[in-house]
Predicted model as a PDB file, atoms N, CA, C, CB and O in Angstrom, pLDDT in the B-factor column:
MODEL        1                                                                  
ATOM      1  N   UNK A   1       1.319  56.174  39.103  1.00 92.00           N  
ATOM      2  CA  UNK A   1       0.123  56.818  39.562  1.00 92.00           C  
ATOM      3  C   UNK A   1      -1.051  55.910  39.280  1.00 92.00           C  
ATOM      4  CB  UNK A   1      -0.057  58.185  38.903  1.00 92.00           C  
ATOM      5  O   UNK A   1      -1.092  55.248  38.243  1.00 92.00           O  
ATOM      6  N   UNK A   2      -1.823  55.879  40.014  1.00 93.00           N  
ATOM      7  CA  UNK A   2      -3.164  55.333  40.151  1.00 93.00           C  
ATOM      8  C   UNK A   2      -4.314  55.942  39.658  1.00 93.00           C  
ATOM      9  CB  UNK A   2      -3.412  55.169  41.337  1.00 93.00           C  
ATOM     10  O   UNK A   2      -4.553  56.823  40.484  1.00 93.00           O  
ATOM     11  N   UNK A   3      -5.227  55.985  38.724  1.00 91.00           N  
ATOM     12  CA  UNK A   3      -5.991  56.842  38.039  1.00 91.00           C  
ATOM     13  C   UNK A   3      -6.999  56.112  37.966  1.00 91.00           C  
ATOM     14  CB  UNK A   3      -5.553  57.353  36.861  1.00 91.00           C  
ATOM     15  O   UNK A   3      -6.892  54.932  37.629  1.00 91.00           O  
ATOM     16  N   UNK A   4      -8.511  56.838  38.358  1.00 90.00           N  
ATOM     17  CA  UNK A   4      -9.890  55.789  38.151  1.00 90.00           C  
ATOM     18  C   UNK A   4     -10.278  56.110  36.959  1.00 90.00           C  
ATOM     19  CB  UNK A   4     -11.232  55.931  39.174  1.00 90.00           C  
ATOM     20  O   UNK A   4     -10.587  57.204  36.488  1.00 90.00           O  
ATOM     21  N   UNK A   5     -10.224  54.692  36.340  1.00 88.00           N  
ATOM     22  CA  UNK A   5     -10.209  55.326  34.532  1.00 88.00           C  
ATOM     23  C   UNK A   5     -11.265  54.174  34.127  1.00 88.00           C  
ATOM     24  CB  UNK A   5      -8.268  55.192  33.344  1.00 88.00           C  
ATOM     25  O   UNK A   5     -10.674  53.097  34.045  1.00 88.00           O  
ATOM     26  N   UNK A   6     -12.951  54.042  33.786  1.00 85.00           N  
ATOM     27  CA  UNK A   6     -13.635  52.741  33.907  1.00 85.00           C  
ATOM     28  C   UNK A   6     -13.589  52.607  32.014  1.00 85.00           C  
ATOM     29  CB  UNK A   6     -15.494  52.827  34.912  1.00 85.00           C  
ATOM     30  O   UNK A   6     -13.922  51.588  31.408  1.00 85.00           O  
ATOM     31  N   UNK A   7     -13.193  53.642  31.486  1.00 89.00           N  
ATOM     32  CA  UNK A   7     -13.524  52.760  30.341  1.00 89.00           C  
ATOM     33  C   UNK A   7     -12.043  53.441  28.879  1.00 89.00           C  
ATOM     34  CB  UNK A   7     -15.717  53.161  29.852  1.00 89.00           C  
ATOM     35  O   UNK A   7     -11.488  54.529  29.028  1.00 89.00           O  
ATOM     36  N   UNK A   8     -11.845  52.839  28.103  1.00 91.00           N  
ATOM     37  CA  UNK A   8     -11.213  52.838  27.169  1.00 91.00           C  
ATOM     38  C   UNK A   8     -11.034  54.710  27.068  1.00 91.00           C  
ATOM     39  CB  UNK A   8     -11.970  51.886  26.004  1.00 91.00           C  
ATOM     40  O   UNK A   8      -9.907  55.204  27.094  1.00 91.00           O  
ATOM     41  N   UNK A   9     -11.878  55.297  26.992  1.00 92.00           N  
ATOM     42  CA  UNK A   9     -11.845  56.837  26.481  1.00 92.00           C  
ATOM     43  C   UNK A   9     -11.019  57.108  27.306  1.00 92.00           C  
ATOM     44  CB  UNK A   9     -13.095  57.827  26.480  1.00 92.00           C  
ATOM     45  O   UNK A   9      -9.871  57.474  27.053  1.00 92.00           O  
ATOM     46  N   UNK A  10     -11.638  56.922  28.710  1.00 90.00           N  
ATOM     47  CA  UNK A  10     -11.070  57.548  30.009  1.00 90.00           C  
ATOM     48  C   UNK A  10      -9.538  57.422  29.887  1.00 90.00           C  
ATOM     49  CB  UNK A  10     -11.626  56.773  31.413  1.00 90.00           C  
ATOM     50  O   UNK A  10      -8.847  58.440  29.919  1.00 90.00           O  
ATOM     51  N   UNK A  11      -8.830  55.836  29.708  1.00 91.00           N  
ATOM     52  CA  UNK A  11      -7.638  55.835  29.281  1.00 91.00           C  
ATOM     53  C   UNK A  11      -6.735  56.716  28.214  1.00 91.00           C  
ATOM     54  CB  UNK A  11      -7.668  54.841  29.004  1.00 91.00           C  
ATOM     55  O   UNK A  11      -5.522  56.927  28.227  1.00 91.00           O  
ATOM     56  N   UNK A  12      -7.555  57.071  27.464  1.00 93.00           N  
ATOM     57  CA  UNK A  12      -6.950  57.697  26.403  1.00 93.00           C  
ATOM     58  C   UNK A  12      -6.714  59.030  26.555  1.00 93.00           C  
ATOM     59  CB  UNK A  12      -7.615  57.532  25.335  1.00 93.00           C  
ATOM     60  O   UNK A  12      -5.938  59.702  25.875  1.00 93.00           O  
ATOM     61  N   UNK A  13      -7.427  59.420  27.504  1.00 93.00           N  
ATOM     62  CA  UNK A  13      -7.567  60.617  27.468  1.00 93.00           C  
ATOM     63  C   UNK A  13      -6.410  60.807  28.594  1.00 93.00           C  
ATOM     64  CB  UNK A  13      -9.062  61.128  27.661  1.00 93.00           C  
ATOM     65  O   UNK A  13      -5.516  61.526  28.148  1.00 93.00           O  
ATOM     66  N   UNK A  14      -6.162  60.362  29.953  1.00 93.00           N  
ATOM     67  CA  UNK A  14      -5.129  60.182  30.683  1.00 93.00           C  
ATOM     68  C   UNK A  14      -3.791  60.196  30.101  1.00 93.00           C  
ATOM     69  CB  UNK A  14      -5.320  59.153  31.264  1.00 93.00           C  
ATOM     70  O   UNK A  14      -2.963  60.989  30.551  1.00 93.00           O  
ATOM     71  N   UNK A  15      -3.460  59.319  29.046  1.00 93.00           N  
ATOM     72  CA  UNK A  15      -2.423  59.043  28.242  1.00 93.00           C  
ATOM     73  C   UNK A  15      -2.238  60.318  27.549  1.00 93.00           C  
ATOM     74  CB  UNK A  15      -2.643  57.865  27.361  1.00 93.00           C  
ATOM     75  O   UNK A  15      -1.061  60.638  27.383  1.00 93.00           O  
ATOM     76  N   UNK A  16      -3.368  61.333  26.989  1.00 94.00           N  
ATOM     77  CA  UNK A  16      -3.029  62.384  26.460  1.00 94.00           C  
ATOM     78  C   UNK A  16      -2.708  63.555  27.499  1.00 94.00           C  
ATOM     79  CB  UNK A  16      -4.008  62.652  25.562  1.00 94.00           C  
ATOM     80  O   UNK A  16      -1.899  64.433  27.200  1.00 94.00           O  
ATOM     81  N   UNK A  17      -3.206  63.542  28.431  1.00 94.00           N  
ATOM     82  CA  UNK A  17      -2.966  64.733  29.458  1.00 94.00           C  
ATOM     83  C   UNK A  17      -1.377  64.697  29.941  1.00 94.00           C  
ATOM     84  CB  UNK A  17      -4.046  64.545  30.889  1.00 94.00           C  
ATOM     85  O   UNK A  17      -0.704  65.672  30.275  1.00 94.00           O  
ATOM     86  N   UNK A  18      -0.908  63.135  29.882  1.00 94.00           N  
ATOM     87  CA  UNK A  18       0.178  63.130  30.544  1.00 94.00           C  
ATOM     88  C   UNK A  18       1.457  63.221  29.419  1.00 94.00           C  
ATOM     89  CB  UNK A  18       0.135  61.871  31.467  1.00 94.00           C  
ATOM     90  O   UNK A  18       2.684  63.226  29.528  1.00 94.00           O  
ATOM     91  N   UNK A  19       0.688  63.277  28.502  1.00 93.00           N  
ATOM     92  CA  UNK A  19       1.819  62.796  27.054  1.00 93.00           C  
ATOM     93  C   UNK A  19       2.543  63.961  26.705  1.00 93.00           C  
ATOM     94  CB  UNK A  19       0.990  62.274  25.449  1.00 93.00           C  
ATOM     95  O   UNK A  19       3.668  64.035  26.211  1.00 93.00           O  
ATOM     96  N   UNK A  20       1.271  65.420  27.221  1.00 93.00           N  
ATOM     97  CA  UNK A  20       1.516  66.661  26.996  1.00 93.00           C  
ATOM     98  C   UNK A  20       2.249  67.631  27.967  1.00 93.00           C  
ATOM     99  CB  UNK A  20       0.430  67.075  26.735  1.00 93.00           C  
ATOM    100  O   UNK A  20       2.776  68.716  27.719  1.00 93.00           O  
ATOM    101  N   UNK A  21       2.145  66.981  29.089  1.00 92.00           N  
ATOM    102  CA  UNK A  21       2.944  67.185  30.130  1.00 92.00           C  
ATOM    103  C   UNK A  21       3.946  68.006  29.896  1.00 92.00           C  
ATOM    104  CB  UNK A  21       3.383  66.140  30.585  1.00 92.00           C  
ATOM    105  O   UNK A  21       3.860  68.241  28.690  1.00 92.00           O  
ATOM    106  N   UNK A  22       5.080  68.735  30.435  1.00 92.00           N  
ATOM    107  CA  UNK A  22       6.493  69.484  30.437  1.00 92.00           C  
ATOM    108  C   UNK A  22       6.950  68.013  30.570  1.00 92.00           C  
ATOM    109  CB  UNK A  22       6.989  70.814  31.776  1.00 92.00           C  
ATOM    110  O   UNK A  22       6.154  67.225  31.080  1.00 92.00           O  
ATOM    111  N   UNK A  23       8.399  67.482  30.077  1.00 91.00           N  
ATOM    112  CA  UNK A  23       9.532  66.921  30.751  1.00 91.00           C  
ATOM    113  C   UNK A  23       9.185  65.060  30.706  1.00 91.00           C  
ATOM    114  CB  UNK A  23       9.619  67.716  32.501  1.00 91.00           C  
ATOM    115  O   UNK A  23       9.885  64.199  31.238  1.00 91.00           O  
ATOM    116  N   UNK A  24       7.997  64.853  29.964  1.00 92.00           N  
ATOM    117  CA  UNK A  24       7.780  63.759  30.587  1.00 92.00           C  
ATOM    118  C   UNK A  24       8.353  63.176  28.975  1.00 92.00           C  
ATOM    119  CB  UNK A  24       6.108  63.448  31.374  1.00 92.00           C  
ATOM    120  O   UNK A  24       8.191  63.650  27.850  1.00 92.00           O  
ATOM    121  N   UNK A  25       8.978  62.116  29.392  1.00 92.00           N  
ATOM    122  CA  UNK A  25       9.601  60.874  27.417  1.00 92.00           C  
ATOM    123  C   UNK A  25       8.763  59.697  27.204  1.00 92.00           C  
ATOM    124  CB  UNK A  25      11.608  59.763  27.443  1.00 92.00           C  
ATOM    125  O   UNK A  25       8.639  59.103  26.133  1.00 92.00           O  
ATOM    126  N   UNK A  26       8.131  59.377  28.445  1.00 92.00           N  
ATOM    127  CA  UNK A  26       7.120  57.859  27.525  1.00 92.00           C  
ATOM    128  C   UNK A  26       6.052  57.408  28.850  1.00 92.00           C  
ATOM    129  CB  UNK A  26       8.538  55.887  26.965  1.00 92.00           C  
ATOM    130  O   UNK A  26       6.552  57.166  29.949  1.00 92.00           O  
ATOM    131  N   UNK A  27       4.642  57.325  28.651  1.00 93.00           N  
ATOM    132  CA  UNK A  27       4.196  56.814  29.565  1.00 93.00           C  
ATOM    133  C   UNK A  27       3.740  55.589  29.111  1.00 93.00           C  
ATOM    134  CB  UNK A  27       3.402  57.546  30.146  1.00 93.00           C  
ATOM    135  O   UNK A  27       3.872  55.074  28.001  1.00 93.00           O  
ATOM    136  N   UNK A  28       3.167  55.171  30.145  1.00 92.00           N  
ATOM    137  CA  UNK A  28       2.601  53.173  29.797  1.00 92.00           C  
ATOM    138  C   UNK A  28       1.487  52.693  30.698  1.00 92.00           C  
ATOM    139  CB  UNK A  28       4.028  51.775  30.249  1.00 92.00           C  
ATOM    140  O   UNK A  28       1.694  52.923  31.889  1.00 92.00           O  
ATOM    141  N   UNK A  29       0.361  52.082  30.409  1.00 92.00           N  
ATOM    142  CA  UNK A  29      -0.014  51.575  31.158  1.00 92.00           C  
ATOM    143  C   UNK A  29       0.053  50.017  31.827  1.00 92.00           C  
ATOM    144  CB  UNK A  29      -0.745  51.955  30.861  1.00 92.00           C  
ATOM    145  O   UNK A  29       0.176  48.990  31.160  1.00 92.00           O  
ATOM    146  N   UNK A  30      -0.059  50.088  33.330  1.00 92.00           N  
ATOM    147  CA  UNK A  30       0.286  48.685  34.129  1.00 92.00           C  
ATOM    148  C   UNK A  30      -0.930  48.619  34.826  1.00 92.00           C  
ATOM    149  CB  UNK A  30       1.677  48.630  35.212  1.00 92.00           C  
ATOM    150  O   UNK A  30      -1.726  49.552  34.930  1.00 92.00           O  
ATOM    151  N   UNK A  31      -1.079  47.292  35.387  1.00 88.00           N  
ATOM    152  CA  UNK A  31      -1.938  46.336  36.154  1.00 88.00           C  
ATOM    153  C   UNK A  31      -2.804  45.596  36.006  1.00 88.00           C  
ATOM    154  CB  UNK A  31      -2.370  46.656  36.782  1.00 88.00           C  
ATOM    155  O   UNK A  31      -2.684  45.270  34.825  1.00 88.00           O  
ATOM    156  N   UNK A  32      -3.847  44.947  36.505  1.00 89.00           N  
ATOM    157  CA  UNK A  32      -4.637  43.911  35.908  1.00 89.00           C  
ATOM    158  C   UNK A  32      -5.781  44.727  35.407  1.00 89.00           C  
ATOM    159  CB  UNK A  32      -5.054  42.714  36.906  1.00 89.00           C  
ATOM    160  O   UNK A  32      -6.270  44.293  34.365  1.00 89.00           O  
ATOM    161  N   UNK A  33      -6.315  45.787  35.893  1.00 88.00           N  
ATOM    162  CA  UNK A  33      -7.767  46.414  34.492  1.00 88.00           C  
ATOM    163  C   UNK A  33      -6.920  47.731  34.015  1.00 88.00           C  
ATOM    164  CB  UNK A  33      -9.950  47.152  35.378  1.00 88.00           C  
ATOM    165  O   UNK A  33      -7.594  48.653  33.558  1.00 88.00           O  
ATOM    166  N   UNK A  34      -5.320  47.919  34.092  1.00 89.00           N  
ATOM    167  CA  UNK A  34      -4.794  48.857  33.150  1.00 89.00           C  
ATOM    168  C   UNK A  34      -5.548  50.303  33.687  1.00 89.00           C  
ATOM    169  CB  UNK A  34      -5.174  48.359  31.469  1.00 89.00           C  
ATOM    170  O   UNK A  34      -6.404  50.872  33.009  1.00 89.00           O  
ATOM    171  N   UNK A  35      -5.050  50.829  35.106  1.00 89.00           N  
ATOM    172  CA  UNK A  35      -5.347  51.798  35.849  1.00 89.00           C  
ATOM    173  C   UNK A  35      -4.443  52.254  36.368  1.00 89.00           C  
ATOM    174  CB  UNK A  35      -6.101  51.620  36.579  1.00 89.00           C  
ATOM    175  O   UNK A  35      -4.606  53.034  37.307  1.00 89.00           O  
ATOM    176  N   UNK A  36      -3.275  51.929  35.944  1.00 92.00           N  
ATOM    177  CA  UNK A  36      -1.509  52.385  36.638  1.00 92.00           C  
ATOM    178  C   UNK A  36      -1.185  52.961  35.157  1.00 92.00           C  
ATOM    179  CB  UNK A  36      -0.054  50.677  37.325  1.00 92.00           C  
ATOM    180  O   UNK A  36      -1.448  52.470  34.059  1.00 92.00           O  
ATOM    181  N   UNK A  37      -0.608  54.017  35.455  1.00 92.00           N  
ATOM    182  CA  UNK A  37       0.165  55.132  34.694  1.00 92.00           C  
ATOM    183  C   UNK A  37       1.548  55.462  35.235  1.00 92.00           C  
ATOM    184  CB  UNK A  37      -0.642  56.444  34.718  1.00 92.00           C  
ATOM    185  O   UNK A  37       1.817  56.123  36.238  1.00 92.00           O  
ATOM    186  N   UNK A  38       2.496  54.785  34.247  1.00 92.00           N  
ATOM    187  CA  UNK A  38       3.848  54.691  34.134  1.00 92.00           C  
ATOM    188  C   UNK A  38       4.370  55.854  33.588  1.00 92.00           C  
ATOM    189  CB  UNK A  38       4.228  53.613  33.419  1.00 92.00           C  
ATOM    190  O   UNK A  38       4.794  55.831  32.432  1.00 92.00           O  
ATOM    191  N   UNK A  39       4.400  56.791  34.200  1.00 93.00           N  
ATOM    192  CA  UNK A  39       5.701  58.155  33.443  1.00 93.00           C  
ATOM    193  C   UNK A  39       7.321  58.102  33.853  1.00 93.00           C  
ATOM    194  CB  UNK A  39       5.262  59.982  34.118  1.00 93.00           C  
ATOM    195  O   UNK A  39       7.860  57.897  34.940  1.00 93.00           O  
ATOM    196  N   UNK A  40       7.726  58.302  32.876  1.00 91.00           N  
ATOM    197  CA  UNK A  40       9.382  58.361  32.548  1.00 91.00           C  
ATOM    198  C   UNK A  40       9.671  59.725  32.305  1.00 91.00           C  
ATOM    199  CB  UNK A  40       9.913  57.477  31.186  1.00 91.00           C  
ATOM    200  O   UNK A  40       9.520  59.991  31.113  1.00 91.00           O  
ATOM    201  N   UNK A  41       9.895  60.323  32.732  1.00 90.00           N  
ATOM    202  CA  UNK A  41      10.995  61.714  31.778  1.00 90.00           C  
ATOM    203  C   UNK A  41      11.978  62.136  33.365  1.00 90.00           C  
ATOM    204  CB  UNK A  41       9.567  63.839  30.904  1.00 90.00           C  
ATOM    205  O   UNK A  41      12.302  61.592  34.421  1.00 90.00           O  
ATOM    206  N   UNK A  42      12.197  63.939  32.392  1.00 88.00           N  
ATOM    207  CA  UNK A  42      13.183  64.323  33.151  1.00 88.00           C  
ATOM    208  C   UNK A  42      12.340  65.695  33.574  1.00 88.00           C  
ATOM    209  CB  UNK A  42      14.712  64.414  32.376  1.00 88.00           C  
ATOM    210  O   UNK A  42      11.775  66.408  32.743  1.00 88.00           O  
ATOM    211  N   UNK A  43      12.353  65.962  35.113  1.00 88.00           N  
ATOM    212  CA  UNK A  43      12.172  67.082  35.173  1.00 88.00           C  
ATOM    213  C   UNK A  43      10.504  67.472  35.239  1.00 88.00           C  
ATOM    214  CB  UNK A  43      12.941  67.558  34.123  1.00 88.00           C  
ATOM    215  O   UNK A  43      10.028  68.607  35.262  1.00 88.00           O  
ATOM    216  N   UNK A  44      10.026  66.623  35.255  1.00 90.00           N  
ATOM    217  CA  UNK A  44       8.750  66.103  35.409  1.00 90.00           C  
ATOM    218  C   UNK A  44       8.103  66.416  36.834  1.00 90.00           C  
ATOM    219  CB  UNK A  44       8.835  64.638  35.155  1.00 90.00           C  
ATOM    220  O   UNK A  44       8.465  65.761  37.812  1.00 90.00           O  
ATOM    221  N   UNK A  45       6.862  67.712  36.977  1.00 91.00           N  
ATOM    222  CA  UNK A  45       6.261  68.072  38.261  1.00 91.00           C  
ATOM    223  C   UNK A  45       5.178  67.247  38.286  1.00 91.00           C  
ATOM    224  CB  UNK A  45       5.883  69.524  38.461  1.00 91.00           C  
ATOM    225  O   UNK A  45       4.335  67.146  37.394  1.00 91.00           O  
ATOM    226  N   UNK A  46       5.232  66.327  39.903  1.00 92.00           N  
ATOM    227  CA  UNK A  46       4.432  65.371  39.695  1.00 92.00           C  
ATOM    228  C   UNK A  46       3.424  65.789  40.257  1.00 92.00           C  
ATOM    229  CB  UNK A  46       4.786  64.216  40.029  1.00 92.00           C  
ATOM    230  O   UNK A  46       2.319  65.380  39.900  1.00 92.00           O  
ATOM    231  N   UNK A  47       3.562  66.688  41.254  1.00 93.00           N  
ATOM    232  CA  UNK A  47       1.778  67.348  42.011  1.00 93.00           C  
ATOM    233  C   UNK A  47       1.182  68.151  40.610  1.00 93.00           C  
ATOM    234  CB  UNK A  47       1.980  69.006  43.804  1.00 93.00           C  
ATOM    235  O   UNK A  47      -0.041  68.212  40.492  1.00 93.00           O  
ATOM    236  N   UNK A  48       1.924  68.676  39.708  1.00 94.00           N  
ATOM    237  CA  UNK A  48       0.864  69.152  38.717  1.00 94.00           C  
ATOM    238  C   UNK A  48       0.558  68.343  38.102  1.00 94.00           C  
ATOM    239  CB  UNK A  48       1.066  70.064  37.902  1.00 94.00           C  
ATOM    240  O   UNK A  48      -0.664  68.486  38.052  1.00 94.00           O  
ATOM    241  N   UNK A  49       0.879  67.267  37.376  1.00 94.00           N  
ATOM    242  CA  UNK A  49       0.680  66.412  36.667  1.00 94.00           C  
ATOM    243  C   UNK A  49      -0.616  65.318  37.509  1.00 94.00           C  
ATOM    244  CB  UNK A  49       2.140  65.885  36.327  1.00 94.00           C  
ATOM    245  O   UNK A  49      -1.457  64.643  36.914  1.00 94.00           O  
ATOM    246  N   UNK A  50      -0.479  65.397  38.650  1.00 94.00           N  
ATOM    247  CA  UNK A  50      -1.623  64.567  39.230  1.00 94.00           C  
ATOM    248  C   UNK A  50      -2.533  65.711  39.447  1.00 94.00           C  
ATOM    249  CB  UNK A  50      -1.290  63.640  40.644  1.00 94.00           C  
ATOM    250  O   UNK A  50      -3.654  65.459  39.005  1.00 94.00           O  
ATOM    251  N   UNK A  51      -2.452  66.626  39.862  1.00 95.00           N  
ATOM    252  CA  UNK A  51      -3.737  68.214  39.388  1.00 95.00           C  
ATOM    253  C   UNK A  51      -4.227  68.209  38.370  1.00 95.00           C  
ATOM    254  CB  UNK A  51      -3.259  69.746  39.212  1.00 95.00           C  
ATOM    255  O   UNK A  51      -5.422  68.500  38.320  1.00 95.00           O  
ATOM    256  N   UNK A  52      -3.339  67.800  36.853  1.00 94.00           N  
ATOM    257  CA  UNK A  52      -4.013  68.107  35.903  1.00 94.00           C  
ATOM    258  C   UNK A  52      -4.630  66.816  35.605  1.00 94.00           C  
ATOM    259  CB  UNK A  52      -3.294  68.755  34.906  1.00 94.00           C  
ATOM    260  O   UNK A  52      -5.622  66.924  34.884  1.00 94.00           O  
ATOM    261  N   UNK A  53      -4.324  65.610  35.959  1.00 94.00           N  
ATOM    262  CA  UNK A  53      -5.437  64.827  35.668  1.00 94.00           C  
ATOM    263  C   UNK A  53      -6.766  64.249  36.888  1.00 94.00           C  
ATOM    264  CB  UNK A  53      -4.695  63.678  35.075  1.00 94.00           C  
ATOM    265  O   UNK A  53      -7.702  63.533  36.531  1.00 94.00           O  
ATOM    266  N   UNK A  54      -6.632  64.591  37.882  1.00 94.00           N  
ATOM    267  CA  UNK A  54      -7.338  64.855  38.323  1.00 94.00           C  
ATOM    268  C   UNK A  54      -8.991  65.677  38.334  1.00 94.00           C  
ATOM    269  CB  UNK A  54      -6.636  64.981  38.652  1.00 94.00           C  
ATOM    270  O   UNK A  54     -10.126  65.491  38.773  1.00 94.00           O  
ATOM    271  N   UNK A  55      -8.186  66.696  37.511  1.00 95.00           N  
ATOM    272  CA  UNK A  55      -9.459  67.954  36.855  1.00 95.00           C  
ATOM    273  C   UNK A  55      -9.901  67.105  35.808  1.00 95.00           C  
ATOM    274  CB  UNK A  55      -8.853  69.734  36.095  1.00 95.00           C  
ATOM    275  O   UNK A  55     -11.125  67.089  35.676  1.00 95.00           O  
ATOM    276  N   UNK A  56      -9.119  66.250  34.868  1.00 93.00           N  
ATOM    277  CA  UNK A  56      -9.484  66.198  33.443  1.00 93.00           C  
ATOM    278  C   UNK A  56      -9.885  65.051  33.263  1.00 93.00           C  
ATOM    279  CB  UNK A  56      -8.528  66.495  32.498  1.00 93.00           C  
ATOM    280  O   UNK A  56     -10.724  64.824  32.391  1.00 93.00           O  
ATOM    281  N   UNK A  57      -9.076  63.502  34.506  1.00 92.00           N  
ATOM    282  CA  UNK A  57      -9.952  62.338  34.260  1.00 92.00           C  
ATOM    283  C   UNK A  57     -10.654  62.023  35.296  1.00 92.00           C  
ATOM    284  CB  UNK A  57      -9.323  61.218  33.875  1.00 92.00           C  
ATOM    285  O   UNK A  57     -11.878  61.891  35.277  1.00 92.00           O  
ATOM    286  N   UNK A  58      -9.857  61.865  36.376  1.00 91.00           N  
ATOM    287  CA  UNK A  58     -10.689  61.622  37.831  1.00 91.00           C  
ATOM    288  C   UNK A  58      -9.470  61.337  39.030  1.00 91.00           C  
ATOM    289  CB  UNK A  58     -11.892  60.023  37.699  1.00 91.00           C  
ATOM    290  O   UNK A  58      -8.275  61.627  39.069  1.00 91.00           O  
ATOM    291  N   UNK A  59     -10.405  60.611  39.996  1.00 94.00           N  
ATOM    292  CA  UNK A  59      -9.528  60.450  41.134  1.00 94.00           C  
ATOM    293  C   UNK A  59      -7.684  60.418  40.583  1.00 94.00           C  
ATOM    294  CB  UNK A  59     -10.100  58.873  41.923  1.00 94.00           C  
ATOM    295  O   UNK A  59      -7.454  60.487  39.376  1.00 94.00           O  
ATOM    296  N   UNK A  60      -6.799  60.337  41.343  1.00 93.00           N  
ATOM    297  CA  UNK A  60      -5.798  60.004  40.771  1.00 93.00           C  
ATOM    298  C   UNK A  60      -4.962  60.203  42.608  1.00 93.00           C  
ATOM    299  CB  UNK A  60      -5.391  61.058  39.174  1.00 93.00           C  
ATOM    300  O   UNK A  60      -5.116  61.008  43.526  1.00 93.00           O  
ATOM    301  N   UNK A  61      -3.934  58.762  42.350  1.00 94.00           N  
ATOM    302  CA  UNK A  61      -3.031  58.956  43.337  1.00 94.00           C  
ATOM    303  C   UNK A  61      -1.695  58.423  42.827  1.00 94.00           C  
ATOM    304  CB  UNK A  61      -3.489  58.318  44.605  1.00 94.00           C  
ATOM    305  O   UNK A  61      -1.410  57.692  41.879  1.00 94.00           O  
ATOM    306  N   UNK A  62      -0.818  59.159  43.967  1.00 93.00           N  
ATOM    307  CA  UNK A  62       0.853  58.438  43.390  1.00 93.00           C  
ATOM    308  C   UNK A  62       0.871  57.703  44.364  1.00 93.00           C  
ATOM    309  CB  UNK A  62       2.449  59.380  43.243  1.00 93.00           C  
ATOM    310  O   UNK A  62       0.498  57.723  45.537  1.00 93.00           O  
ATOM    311  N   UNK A  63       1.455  56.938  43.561  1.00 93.00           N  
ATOM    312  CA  UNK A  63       1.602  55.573  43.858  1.00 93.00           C  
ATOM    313  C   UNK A  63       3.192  55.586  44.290  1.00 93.00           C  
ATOM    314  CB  UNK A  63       1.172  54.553  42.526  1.00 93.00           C  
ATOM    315  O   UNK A  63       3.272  55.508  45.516  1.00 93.00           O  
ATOM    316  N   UNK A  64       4.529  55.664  43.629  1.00 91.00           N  
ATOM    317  CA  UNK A  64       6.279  55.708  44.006  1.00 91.00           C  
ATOM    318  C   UNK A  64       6.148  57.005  43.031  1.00 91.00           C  
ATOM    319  CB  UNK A  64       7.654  54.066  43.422  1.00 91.00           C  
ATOM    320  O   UNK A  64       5.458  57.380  42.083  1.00 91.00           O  
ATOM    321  N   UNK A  65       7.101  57.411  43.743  1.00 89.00           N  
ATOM    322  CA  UNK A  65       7.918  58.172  42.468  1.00 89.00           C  
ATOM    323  C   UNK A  65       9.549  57.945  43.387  1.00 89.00           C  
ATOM    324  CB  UNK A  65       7.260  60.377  42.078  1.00 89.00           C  
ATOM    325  O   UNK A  65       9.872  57.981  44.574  1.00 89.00           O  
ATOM    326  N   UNK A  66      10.258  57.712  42.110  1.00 85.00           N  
ATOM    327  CA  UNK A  66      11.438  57.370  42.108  1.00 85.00           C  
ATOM    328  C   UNK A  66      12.619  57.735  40.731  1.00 85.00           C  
ATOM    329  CB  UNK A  66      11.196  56.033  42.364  1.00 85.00           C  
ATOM    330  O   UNK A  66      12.331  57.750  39.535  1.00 85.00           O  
ATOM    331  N   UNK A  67      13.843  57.979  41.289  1.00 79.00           N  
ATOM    332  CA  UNK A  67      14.446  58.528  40.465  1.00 79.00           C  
ATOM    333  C   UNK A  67      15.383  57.507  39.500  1.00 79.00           C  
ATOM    334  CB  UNK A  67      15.083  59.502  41.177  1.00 79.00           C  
ATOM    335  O   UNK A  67      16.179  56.736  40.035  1.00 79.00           O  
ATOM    336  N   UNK A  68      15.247  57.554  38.246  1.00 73.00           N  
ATOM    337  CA  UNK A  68      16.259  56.187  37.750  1.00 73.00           C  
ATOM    338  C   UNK A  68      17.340  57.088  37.507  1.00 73.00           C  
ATOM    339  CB  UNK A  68      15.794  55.094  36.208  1.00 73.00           C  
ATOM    340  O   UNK A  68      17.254  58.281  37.216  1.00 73.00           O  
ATOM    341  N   UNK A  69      18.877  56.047  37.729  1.00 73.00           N  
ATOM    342  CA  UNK A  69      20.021  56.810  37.347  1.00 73.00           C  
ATOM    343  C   UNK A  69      20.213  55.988  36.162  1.00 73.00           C  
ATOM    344  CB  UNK A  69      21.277  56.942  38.403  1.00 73.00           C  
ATOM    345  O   UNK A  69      19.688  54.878  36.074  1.00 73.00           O  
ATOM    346  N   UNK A  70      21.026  56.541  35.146  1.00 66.00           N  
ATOM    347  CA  UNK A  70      21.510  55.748  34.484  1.00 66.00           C  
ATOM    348  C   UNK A  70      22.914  55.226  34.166  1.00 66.00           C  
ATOM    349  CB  UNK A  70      21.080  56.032  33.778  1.00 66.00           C  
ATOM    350  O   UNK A  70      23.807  56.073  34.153  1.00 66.00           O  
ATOM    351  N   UNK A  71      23.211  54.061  33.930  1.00 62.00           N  
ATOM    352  CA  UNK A  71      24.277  53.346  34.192  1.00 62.00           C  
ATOM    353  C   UNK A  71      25.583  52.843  33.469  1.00 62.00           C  
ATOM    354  CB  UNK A  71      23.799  52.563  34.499  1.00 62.00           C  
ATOM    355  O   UNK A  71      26.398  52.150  34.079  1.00 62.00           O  
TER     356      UNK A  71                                                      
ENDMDL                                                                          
END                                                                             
């Protein structure tokens, strides 16, 4: 997911909305100013999860969602 996040708080606070999430095991941030939000879990609703940060940090879009199997 793609999240407009301009400063350090903003990040943190993203990282907490999503940390608290139902279903989700580890998020991360990616890209060159660290505005990609990496979630992993199981079972994980991704239109709420982009609703709830949306309300709480700002813009926000998905970017893939994709399913890992494991091997």
């Amino acid at each position: 997911m793609k999240v407009h996040m301009n400063c350090q708080k903003c990040r943190t606070k993203a990282l907490k909305v999503v940390a608290a999430a139902s279903g989700v095991n580890s998020v991360g941030l990616e890209g060159e100013e660290k505005d990609k939000l990496v979630v992993i879990g199981d079972g994980v609703d991704v239109v709420k999860l982009t609703n709830s940060l949306r309300e709480k940090v700002g813009h926000t879009d998905i970017i893939s969602l994709a399913e890992v199997k494991a091997s």
